[in-house]
N, CA and C atoms of all chains as a GROMACS GRO file, in nm:
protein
  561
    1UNK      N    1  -0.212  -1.708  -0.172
    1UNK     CA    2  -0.159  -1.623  -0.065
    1UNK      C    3  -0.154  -1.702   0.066
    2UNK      N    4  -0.055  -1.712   0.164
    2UNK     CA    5  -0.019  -1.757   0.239
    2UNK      C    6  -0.057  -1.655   0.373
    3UNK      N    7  -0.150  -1.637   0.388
    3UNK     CA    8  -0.183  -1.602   0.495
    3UNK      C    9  -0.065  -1.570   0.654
    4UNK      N   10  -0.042  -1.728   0.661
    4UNK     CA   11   0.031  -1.698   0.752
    4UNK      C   12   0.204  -1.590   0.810
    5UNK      N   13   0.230  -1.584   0.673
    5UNK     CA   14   0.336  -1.536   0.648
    5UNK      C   15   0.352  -1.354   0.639
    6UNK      N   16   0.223  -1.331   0.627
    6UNK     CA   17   0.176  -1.180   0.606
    6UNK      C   18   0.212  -1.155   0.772
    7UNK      N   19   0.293  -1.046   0.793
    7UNK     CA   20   0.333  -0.976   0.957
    7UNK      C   21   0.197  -0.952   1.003
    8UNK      N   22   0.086  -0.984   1.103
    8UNK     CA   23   0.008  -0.966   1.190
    8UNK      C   24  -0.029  -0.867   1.246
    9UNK      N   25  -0.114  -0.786   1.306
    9UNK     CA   26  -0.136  -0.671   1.412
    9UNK      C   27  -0.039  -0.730   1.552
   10UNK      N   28   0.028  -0.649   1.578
   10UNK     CA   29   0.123  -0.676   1.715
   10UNK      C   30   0.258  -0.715   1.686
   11UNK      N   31   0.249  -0.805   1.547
   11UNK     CA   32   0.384  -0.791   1.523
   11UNK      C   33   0.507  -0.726   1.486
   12UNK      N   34   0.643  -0.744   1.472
   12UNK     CA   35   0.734  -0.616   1.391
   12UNK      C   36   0.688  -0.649   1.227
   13UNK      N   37   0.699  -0.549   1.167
   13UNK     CA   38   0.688  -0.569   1.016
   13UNK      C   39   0.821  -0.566   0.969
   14UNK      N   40   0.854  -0.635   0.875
   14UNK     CA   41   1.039  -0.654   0.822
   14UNK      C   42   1.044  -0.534   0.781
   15UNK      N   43   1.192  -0.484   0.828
   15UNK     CA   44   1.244  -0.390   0.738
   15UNK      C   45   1.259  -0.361   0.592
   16UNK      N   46   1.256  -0.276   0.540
   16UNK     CA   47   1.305  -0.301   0.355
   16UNK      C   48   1.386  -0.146   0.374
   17UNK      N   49   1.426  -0.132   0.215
   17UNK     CA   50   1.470  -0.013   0.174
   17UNK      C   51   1.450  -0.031   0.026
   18UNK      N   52   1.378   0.042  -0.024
   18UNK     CA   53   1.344   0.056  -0.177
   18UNK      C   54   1.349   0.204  -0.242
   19UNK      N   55   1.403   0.194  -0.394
   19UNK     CA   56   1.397   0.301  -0.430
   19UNK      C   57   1.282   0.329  -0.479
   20UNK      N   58   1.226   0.459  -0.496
   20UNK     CA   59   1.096   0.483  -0.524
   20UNK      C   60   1.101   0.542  -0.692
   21UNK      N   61   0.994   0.525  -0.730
   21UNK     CA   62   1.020   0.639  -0.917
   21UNK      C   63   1.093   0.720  -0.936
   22UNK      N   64   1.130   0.775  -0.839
   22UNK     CA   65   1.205   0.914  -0.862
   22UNK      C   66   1.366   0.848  -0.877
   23UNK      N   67   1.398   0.725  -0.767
   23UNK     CA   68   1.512   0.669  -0.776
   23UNK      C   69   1.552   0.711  -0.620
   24UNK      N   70   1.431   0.797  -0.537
   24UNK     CA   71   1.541   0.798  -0.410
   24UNK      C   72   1.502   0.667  -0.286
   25UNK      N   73   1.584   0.626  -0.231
   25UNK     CA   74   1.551   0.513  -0.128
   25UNK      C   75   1.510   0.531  -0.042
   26UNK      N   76   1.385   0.505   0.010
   26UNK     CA   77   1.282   0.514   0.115
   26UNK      C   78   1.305   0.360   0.225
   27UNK      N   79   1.333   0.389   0.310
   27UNK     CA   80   1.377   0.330   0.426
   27UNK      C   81   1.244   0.279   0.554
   28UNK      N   82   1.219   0.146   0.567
   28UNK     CA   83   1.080   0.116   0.648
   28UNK      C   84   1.105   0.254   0.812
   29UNK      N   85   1.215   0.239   0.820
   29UNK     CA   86   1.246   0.256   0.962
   29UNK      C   87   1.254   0.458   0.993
   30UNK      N   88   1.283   0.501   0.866
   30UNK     CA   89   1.304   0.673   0.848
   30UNK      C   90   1.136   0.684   0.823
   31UNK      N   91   1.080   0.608   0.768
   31UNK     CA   92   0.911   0.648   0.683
   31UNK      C   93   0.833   0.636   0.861
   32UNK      N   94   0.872   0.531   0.944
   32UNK     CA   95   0.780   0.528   1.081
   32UNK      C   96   0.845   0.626   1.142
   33UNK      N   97   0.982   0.680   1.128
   33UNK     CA   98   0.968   0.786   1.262
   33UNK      C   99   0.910   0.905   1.294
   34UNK      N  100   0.841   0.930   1.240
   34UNK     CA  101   0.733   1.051   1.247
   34UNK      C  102   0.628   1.033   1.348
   35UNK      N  103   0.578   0.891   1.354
   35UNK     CA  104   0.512   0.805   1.412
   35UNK      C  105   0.453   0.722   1.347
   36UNK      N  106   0.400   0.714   1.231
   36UNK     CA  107   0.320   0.566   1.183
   36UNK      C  108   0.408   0.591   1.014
   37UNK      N  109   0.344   0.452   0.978
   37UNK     CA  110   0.346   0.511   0.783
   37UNK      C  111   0.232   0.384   0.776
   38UNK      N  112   0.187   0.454   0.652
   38UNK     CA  113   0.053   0.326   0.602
   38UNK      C  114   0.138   0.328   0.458
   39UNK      N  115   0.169   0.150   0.488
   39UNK     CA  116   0.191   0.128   0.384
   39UNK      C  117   0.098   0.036   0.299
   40UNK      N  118   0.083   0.098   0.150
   40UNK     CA  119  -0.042   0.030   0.045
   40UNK      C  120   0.023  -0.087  -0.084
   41UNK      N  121   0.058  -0.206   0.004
   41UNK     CA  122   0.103  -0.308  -0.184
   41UNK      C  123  -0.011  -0.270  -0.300
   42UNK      N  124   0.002  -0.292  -0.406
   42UNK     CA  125  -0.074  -0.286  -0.531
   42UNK      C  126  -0.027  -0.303  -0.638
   43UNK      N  127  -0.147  -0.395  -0.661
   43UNK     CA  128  -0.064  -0.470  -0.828
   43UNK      C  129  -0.010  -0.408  -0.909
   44UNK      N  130  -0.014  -0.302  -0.933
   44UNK     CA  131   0.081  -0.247  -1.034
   44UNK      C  132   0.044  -0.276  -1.215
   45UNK      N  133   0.144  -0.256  -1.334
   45UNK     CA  134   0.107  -0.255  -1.417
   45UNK      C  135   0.097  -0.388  -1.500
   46UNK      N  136   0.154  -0.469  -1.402
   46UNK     CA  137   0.189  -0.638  -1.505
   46UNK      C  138   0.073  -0.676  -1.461
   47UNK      N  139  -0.550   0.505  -0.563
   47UNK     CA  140  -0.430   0.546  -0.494
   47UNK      C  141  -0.438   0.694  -0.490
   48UNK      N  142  -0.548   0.762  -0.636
   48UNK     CA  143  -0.557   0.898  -0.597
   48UNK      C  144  -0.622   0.912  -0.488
   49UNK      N  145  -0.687   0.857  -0.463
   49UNK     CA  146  -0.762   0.875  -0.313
   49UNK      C  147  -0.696   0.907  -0.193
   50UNK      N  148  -0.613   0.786  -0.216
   50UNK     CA  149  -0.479   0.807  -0.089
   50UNK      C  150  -0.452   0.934  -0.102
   51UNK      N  151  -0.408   0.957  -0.244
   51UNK     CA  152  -0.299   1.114  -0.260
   51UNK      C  153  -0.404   1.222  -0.179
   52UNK      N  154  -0.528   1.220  -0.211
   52UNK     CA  155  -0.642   1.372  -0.175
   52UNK      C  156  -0.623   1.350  -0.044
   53UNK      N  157  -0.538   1.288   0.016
   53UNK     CA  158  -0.571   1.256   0.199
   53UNK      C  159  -0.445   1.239   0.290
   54UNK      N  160  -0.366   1.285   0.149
   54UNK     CA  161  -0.181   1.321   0.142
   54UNK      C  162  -0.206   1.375   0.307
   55UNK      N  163  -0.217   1.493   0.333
   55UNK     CA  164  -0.191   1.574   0.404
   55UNK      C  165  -0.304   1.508   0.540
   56UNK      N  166  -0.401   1.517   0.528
   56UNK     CA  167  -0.509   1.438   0.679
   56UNK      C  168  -0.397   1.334   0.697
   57UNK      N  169  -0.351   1.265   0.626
   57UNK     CA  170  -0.281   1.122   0.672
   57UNK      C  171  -0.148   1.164   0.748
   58UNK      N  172  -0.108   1.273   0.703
   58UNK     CA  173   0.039   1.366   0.746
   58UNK      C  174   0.017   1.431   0.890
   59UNK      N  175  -0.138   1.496   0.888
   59UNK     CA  176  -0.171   1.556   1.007
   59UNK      C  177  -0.192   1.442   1.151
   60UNK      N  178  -0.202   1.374   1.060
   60UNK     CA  179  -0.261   1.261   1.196
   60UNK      C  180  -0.103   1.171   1.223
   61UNK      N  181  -0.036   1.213   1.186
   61UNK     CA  182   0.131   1.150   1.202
   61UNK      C  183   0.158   1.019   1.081
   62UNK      N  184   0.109   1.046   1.028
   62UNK     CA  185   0.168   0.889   0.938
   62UNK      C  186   0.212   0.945   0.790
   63UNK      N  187   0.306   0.894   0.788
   63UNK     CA  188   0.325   0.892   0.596
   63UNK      C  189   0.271   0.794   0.548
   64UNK      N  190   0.283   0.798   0.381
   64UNK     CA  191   0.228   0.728   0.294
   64UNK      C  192   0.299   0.698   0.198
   65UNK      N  193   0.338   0.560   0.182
   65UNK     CA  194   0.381   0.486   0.047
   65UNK      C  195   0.299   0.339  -0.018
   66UNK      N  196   0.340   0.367  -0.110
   66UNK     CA  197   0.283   0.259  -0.179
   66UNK      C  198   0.346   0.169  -0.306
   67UNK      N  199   0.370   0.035  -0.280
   67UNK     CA  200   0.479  -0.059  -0.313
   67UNK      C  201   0.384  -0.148  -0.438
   68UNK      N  202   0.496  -0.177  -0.557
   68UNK     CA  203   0.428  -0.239  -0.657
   68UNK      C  204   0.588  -0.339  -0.692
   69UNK      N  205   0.540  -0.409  -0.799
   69UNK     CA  206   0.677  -0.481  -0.866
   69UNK      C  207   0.706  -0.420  -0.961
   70UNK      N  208   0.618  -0.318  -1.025
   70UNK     CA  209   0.662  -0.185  -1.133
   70UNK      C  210   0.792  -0.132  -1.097
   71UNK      N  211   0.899  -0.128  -1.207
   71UNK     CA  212   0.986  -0.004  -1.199
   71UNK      C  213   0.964   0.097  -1.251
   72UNK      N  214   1.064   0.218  -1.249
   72UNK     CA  215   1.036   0.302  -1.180
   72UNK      C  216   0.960   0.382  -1.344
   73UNK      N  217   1.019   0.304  -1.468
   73UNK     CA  218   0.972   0.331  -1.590
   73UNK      C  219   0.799   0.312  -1.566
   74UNK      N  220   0.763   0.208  -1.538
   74UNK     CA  221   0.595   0.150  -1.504
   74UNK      C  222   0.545   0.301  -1.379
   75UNK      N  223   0.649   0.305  -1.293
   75UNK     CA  224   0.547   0.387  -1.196
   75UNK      C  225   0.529   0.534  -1.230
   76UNK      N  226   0.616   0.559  -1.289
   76UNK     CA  227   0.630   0.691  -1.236
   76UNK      C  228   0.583   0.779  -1.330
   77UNK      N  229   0.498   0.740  -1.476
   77UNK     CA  230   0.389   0.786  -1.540
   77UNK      C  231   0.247   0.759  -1.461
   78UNK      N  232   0.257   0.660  -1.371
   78UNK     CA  233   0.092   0.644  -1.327
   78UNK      C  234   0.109   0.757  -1.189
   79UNK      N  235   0.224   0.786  -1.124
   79UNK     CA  236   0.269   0.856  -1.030
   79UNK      C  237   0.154   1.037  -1.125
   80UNK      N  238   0.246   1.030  -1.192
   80UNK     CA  239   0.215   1.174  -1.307
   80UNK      C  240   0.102   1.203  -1.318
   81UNK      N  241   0.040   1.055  -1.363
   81UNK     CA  242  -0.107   1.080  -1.451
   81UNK      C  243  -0.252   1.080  -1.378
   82UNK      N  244  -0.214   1.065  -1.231
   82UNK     CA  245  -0.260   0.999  -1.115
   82UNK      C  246  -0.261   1.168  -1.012
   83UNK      N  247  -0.119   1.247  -1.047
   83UNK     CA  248  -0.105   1.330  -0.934
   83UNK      C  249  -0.078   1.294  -0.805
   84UNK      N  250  -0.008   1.112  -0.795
   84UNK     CA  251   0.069   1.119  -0.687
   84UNK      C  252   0.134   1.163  -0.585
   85UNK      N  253   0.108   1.216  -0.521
   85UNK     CA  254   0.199   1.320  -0.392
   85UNK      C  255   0.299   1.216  -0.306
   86UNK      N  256   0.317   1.102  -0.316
   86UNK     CA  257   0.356   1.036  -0.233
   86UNK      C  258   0.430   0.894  -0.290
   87UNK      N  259   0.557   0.870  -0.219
   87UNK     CA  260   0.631   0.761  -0.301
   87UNK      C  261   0.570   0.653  -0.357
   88UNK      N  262   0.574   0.604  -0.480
   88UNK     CA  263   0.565   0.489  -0.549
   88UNK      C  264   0.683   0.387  -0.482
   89UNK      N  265   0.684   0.279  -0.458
   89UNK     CA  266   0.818   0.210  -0.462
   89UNK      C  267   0.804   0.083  -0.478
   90UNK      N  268   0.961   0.088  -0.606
   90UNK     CA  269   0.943  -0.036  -0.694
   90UNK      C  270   1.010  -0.144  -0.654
   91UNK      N  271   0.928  -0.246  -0.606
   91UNK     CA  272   1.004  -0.368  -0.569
   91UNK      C  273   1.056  -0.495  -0.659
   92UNK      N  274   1.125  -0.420  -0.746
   92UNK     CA  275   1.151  -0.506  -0.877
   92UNK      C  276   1.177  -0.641  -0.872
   93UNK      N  277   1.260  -0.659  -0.766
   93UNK     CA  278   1.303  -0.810  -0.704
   93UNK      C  279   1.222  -0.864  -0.651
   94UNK      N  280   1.139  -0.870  -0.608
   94UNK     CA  281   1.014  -0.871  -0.552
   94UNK      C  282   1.018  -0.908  -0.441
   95UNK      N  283   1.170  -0.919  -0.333
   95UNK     CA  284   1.198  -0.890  -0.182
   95UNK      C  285   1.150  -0.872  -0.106
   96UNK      N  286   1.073  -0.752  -0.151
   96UNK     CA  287   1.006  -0.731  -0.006
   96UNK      C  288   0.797  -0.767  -0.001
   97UNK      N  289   0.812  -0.769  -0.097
   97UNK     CA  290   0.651  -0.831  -0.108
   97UNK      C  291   0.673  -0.999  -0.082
   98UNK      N  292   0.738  -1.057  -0.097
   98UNK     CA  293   0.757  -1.186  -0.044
   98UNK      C  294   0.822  -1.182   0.115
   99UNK      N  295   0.891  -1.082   0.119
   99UNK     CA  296   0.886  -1.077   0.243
   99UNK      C  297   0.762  -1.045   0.396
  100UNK      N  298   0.690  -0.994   0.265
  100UNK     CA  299   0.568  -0.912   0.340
  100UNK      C  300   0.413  -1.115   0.333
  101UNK      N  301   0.539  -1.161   0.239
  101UNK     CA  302   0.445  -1.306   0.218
  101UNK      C  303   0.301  -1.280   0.110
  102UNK      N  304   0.304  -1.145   0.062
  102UNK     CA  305   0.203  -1.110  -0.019
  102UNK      C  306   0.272  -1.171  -0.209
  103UNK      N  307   0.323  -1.259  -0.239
  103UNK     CA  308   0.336  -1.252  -0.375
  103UNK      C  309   0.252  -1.323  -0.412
  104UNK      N  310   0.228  -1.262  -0.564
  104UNK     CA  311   0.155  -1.364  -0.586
  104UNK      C  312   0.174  -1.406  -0.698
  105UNK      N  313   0.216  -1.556  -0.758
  105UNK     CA  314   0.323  -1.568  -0.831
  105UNK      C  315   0.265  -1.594  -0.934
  106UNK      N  316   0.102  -1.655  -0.962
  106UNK     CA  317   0.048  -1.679  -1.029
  106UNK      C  318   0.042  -1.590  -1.116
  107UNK      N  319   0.066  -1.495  -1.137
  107UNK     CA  320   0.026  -1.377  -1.220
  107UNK      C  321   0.171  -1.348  -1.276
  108UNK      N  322   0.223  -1.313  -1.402
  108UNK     CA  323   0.308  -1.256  -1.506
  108UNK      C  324   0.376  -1.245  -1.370
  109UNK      N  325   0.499  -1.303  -1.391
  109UNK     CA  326   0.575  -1.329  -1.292
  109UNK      C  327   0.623  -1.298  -1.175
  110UNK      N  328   0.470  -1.227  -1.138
  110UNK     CA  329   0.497  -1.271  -0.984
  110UNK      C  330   0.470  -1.072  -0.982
  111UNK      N  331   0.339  -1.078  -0.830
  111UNK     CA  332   0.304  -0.954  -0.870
  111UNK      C  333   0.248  -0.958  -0.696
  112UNK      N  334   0.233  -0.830  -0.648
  112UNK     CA  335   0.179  -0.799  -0.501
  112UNK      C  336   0.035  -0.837  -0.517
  113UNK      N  337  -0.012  -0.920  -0.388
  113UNK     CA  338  -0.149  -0.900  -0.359
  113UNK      C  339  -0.173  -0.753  -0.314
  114UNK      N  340  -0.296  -0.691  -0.324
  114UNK     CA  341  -0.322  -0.611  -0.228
  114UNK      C  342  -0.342  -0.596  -0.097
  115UNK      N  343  -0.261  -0.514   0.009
  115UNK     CA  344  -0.278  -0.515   0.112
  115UNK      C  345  -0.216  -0.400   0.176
  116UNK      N  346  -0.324  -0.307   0.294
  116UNK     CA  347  -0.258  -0.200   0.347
  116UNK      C  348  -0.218  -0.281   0.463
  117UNK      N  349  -0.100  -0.186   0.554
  117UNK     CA  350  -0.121  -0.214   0.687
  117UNK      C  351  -0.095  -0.043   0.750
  118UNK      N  352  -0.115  -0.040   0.831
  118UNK     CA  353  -0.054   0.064   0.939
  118UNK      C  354   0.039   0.016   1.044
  119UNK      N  355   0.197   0.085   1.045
  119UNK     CA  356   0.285   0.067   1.076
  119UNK      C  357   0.356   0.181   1.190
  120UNK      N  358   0.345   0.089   1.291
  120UNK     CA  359   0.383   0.226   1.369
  120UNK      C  360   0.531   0.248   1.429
  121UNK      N  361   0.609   0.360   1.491
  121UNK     CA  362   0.712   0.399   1.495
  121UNK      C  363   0.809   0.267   1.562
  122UNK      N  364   0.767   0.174   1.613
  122UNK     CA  365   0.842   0.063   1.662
  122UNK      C  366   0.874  -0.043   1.578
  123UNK      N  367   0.803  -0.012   1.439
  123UNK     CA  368   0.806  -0.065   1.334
  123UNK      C  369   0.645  -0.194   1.383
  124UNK      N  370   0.540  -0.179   1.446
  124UNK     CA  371   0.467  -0.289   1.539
  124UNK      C  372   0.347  -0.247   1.400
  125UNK      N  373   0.299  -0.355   1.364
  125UNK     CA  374   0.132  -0.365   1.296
  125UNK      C  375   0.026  -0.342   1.382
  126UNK      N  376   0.003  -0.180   1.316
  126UNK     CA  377  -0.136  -0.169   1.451
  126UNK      C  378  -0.221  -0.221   1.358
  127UNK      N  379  -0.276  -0.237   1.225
  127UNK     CA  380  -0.401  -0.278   1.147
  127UNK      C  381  -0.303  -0.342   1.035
  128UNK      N  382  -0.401  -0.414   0.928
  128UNK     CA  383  -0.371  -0.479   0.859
  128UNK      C  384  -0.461  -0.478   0.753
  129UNK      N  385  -0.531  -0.466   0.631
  129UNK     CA  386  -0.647  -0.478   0.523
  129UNK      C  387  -0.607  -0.592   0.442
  130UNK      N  388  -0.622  -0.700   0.407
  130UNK     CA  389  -0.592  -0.814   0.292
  130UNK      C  390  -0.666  -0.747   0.236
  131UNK      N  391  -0.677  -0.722   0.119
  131UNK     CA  392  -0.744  -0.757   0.010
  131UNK      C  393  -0.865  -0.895  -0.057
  132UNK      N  394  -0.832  -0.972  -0.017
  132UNK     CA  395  -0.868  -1.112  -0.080
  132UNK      C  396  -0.928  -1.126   0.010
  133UNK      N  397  -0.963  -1.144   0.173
  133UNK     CA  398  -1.032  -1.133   0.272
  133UNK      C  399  -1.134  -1.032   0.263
  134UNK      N  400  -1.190  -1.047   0.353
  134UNK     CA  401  -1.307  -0.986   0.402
  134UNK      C  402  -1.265  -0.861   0.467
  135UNK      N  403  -1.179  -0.813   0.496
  135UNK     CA  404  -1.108  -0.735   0.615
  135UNK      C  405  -1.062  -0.601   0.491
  136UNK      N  406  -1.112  -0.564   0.356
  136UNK     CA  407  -1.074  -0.464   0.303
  136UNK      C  408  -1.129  -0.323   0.341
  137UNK      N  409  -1.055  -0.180   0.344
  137UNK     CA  410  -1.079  -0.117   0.387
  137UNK      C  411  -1.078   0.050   0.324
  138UNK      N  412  -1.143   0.138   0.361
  138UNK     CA  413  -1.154   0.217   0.234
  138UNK      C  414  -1.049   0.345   0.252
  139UNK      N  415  -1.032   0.447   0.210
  139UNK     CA  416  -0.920   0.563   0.271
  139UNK      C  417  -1.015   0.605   0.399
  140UNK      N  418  -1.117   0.638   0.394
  140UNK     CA  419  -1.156   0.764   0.483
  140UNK      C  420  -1.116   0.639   0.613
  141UNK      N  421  -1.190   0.561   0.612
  141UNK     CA  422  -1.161   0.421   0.741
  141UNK      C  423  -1.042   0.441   0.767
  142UNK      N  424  -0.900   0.401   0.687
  142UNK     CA  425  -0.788   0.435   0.695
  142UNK      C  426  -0.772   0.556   0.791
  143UNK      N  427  -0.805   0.649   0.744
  143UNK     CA  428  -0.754   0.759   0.794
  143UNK      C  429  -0.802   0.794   0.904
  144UNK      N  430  -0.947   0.750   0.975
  144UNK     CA  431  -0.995   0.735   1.102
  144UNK      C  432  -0.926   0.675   1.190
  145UNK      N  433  -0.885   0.531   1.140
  145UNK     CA  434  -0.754   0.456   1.226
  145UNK      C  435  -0.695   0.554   1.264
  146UNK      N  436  -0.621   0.563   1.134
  146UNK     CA  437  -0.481   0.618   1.160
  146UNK      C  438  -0.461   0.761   1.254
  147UNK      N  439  -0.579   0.857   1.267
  147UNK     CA  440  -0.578   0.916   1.360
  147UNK      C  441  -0.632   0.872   1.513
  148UNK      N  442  -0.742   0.769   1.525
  148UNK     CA  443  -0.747   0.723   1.678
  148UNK      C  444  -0.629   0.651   1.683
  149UNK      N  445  -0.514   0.606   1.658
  149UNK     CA  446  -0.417   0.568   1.645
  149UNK      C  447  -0.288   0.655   1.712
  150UNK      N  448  -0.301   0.756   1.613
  150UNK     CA  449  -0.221   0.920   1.675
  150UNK      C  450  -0.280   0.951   1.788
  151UNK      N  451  -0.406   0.931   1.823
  151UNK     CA  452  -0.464   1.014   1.979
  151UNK      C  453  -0.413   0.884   2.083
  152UNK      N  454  -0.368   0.792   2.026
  152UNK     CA  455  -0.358   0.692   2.174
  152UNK      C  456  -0.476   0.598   2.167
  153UNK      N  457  -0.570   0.574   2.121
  153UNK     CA  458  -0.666   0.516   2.096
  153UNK      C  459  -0.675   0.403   2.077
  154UNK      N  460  -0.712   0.302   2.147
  154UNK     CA  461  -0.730   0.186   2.031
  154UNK      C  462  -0.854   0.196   1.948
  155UNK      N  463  -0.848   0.153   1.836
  155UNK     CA  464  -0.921   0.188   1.706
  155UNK      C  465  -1.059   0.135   1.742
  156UNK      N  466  -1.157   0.208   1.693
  156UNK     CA  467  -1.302   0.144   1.699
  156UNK      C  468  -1.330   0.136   1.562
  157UNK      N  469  -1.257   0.201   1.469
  157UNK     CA  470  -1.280   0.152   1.327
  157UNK      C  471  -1.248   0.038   1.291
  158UNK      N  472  -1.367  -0.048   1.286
  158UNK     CA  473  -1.349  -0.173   1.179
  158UNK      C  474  -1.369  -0.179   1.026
  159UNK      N  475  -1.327  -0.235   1.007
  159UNK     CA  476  -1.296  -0.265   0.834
  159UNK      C  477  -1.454  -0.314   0.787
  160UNK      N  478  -1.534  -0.248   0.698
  160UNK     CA  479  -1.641  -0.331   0.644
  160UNK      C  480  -1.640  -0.461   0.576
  161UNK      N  481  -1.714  -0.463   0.517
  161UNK     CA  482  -1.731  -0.604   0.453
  161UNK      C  483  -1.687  -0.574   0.335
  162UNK      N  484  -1.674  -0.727   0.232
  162UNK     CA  485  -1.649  -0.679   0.070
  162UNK      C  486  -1.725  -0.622   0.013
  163UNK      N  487  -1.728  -0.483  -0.092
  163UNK     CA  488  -1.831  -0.419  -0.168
  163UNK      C  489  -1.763  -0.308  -0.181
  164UNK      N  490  -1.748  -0.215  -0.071
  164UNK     CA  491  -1.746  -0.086  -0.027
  164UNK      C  492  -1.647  -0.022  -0.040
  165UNK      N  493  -1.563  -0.075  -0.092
  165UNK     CA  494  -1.402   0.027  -0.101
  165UNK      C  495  -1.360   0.100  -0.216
  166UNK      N  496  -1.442   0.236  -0.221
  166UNK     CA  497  -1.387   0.314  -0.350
  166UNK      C  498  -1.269   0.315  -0.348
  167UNK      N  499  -1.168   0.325  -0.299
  167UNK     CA  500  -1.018   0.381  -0.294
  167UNK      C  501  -0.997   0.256  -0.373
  168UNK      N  502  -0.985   0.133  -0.359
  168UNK     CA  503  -0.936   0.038  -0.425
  168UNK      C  504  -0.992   0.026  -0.521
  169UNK      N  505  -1.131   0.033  -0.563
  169UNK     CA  506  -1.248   0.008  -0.668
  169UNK      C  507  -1.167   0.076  -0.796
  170UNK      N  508  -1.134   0.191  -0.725
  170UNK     CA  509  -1.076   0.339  -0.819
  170UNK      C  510  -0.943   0.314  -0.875
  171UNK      N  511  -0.845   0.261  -0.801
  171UNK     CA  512  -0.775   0.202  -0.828
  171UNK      C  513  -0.763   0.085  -0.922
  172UNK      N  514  -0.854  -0.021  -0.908
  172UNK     CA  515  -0.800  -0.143  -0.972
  172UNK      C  516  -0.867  -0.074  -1.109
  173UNK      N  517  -1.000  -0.036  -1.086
  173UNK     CA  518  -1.037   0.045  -1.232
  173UNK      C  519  -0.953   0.124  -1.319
  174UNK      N  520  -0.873   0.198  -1.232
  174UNK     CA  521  -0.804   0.309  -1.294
  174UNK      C  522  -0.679   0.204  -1.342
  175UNK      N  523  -0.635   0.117  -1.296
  175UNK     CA  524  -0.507   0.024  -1.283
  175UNK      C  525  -0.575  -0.078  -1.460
  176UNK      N  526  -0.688  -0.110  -1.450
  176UNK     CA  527  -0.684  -0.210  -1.554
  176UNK      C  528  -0.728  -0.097  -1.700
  177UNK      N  529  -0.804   0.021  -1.650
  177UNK     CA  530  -0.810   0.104  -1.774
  177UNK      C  531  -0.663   0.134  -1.811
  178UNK      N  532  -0.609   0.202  -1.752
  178UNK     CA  533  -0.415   0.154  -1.812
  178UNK      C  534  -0.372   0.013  -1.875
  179UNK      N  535  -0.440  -0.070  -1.830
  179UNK     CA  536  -0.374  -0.170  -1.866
  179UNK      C  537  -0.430  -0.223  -1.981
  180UNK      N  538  -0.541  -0.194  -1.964
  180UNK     CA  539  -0.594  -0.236  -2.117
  180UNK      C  540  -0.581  -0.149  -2.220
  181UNK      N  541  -0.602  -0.035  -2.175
  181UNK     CA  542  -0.582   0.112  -2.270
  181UNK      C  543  -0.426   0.114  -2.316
  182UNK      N  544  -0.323   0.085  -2.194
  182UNK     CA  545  -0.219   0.132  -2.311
  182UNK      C  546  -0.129  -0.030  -2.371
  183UNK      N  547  -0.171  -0.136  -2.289
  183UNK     CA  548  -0.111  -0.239  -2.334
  183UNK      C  549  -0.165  -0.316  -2.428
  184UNK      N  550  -0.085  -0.419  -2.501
  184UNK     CA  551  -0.166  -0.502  -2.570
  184UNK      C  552  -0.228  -0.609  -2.518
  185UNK      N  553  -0.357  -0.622  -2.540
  185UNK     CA  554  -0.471  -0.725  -2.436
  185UNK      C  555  -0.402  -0.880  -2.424
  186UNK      N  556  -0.291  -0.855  -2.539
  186UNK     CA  557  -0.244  -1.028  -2.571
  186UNK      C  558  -0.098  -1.018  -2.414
  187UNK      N  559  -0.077  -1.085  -2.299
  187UNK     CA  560  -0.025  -1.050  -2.215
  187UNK      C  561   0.085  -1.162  -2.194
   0.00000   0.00000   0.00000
């Protein structure tokens, strides 16, 4: 893991748009306007 | 991640949503979504785009799989916190969710992240993550 490359406290975090299980696309920028989103990576099943 | 889910709503009250990103599609997620009682998006980064974008891949593993890592993301799209995983800096839901509301009040956070040991939410997870994995896959990988 490359440390440096991970977005920082203070910095912007990149945009994405991914579809989720269901198949609908969740958007970085629609999920913060509420005011925050916590987002959780995790390894998953592989 | 059930953890996350029981805190669906505290995490909602205090202004933040909740997702959570894997290289699983949507076939892989969306039984652990089920079996789990997920309340909150799975999302599959099949390409693995945006976890390399996030600089978290980790390639060493069956071709290429997310480290763990939360952050809290706020409406300017700005990193108010960050949890690695692999660091020292891991962090548990209820912590999470303390942020994330001195966060909502204007606050800067007095919650710090403990040390390594202490993080049921993830504990529960990787447990619950490798009992699937061993339980329904074949151990030969």
């Amino acid at each position: 893991m490359d440390e440096r490359q991970i977005p920082p406290v203070g910095e912007k975090a990149p945009e994405f748009a991914l579809a989720d299980s269901t198949g609908v696309v969740r958007r970085l920028d629609d999920l913060v306007a509420g005011g925050m989103c916590v987002v959780v990576f995790y390894r998953g099943h592989w | 991640m059930a953890d996350y889910s029981e805190h669906l709503e505290d995490f909602r009250a205090a202004g933040a949503e909740l997702v959570a990103i894997s290289v699983d599609d949507a076939a892989r997620a969306e039984p652990v979504r089920d079996e789990l009682g997920i309340k909150f998006p799975l999302l599959c980064d099949t390409g693995r785009e945006v976890v390399k974008k996030y600089g978290l891949l980790n390639s060493g593993e069956k071709g290429g799989i997310a480290f763990p890592a939360s952050f809290v993301i706020d409406r300017e799209r700005i990193v108010r916190f960050r949890a690695l995983e692999d660091v020292a800096s891991r962090i548990s839901v209820d912590q999470l969710l303390e942020l994330v509301r001195e966060l909502g009040r204007g606050v800067e956070p007095q919650t710090k992240p403990r040390k390594r040991g202490v993080f049921p939410g993830l504990m529960f997870l990787r447990a619950t993550m490798n009992a699937m994995r061993h339980g329904v896959r074949s151990p030969i990988k």
